[in-house]
C-alpha positions in Angstrom: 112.8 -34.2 -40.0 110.2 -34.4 -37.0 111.0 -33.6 -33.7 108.4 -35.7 -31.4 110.0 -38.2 -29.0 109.0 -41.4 -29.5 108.1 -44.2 -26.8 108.8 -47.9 -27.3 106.9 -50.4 -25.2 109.4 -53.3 -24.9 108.5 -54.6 -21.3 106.8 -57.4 -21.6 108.3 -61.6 -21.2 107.2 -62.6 -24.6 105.7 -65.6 -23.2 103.9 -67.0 -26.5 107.4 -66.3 -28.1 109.2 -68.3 -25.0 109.3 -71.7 -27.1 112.1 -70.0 -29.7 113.1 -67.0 -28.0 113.5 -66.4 -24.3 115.3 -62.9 -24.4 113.0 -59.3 -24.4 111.2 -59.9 -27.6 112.5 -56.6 -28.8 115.8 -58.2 -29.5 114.1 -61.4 -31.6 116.2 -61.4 -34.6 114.1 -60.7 -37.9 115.9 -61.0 -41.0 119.7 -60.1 -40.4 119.2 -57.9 -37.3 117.4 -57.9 -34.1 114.7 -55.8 -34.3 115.3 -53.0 -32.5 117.9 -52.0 -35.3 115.2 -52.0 -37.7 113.0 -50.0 -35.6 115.7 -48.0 -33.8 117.0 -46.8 -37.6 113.4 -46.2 -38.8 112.8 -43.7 -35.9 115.9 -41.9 -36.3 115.6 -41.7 -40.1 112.1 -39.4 -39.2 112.8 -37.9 -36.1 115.5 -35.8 -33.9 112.8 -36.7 -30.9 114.4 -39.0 -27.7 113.3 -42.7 -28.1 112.5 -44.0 -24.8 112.6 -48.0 -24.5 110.6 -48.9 -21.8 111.8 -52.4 -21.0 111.0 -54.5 -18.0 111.4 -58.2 -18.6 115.7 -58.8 -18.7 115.9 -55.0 -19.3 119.8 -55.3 -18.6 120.3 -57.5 -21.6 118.2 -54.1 -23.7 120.3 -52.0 -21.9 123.8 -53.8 -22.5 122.6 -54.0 -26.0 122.3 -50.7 -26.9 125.3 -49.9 -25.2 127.3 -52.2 -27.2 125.3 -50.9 -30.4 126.2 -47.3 -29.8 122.3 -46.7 -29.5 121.3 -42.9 -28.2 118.3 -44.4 -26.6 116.6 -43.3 -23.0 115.7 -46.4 -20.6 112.2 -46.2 -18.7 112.6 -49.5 -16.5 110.2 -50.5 -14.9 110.6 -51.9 -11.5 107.8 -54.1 -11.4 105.0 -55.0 -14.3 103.1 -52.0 -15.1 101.7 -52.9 -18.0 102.2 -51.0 -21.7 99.8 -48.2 -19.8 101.8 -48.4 -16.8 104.6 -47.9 -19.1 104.0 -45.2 -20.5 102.8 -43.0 -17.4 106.3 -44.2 -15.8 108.1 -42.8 -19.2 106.5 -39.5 -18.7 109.3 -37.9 -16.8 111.7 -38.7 -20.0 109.4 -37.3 -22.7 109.8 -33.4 -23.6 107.9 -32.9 -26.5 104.1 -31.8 -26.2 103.2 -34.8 -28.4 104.9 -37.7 -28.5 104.8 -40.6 -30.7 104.2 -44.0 -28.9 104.7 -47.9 -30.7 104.4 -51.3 -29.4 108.3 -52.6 -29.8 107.3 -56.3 -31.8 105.5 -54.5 -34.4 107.1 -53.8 -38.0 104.7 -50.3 -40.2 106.4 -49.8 -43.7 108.8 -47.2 -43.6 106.4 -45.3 -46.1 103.3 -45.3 -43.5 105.8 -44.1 -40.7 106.4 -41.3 -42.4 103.1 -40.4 -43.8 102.0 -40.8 -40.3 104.0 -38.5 -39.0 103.4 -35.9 -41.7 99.6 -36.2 -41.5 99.3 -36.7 -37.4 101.4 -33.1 -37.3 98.8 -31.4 -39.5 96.0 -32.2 -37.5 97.6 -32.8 -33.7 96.5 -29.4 -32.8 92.8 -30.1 -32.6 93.2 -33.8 -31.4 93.9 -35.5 -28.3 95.0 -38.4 -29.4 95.6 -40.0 -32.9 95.7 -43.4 -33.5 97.3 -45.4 -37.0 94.9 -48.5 -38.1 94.1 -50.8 -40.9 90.2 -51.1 -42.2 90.4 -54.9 -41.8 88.0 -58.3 -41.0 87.7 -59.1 -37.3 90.9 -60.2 -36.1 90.9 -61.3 -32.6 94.6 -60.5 -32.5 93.9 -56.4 -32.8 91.6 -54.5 -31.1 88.9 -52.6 -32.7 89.3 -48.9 -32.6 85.3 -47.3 -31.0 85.1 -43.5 -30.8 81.5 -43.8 -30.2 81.0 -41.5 -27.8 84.8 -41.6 -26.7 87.7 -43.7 -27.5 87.7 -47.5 -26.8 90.0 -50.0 -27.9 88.3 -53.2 -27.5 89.3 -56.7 -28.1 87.6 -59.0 -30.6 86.9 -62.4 -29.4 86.7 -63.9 -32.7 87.2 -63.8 -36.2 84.6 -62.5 -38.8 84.1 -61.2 -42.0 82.7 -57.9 -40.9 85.3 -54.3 -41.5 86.4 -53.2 -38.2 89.3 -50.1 -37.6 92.0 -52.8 -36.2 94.4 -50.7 -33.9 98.4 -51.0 -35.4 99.9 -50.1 -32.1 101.1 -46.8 -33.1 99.7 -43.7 -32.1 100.0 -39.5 -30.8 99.3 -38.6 -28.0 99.1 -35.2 -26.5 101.4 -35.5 -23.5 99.5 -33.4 -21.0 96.4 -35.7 -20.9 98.5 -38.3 -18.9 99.0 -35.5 -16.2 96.0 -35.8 -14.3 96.7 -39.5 -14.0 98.3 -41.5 -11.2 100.4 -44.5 -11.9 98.8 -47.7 -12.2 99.7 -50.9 -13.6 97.3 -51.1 -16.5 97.1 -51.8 -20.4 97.4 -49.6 -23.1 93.8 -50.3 -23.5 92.7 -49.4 -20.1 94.5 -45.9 -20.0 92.7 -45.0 -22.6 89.5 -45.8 -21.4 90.3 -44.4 -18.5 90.8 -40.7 -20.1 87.2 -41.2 -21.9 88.4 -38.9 -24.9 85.4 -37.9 -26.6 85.3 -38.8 -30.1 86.2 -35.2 -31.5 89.6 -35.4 -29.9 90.4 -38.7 -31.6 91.7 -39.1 -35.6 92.6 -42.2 -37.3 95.1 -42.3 -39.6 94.5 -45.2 -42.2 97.9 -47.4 -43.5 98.4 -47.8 -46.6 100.1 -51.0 -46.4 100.1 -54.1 -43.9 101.2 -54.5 -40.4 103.2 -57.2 -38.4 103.7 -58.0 -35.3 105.7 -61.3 -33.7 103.9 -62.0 -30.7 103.5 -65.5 -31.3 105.7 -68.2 -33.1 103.8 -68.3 -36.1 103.3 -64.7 -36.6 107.3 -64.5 -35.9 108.3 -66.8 -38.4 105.5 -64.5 -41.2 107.2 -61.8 -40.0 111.2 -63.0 -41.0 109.2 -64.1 -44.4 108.2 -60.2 -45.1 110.1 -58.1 -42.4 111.7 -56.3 -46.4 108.4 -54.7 -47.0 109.4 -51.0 -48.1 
């Protein structure tokens, strides 16, 4: 078993999701279980790490959840939108570890491509700044595009095409003392990045074997209770 905490960005309203669900989307229920279970279980099945939700949007309903659940979860709450980058810089008090694992909280990665992720990111952390998981894919202009030419950008794709691009799956490694130098700021995961400018040798991708979900909209909710058993 690993031992990286792991952060869960769970803040945002889930506004595209608002015409079905109004609670954090975190709590949508895919297949028999709200979602967190399914993610809350994966994490704890490959790591002893903290997992730190950050919620934001009806984090009292997260928070009453997990009590009722039992969860051994830390809350990062934010006290006004911050963003998932603004998130995470708020979370930084809570995590320990000197790299920490850090996942977007409405996206489902096999169980087997967690775990290979965290067996290959810990072979290689020591060299990299940052190690991102993504899927060789067409342009989808629901991912963003993984640049590490010169240093890392995640950019968003306007449009669909039939050209291979490095489509970002949310997850990543981060080495935790990059963050230091950087003030809080309500920004996007995206943004932080750019705004470390990690050159391109401090950046690895780690390539999934298998597909990823996410439930950010209505339609990509209702794909996701049709597959959310993927092994």
């Amino acid at each position: 078993m690993y031992s990286n905490d792991v952060v869960i960005l769970c803040g945002g309203q889930g506004s595209r999701l608002r015409p079905v669900f109004s609670d954090p989307k975190i709590l949508f229920p895919v297949g028999d279980e709200p979602f967190l279970i399914k993610l809350y279980n994966q994490f704890r099945t490959i790591t002893s790490g903290n997992i730190i939700l950050c919620t934001g949007y009806k984090s009292e309903k997260v928070e009453a959840f997990c009590d009722v659940n039992g969860l051994d979860v830390i809350i990062s709450k934010e006290q006004s939108p911050a963003g998932t980058g603004g998130a995470i810089l708020t979370a930084l008090c809570h995590i320990k570890t000197d790299y920490f694992v850090c996942v977007n909280g409405d996206t489902l990665i096999s169980q087997a491509d967690m775990i290979a992720f965290f067996k290959n990111s810990t072979m290689i952390k020591a060299k990299k700044n940052i190690i991102l998981a993504c899927k060789a894919s067409h342009r989808n202009e629901r991912y963003g595009h993984v640049d590490t030419s010169p240093f890392l950008r995640i950019k968003k794709i306007d449009e669909q095409g039939s050209a291979i691009i490095d489509a970002f799956s949310g997850l990543s490694l981060i080495k935790r003392e990059i963050l230091k130098c950087l003030t809080f700021d309500n920004v996007s995961f995206e943004k932080l990045i750019l705004k470390l400018r990690i050159p391109h040798d401090k950046v690895s991708k780690i390539y999934l074997k298998s597909e990823f979900y996410d439930y950010g909209t209505v339609n990509a909710a209702r794909s996701l209770n049709e597959k959310f058993n993927i092994t």
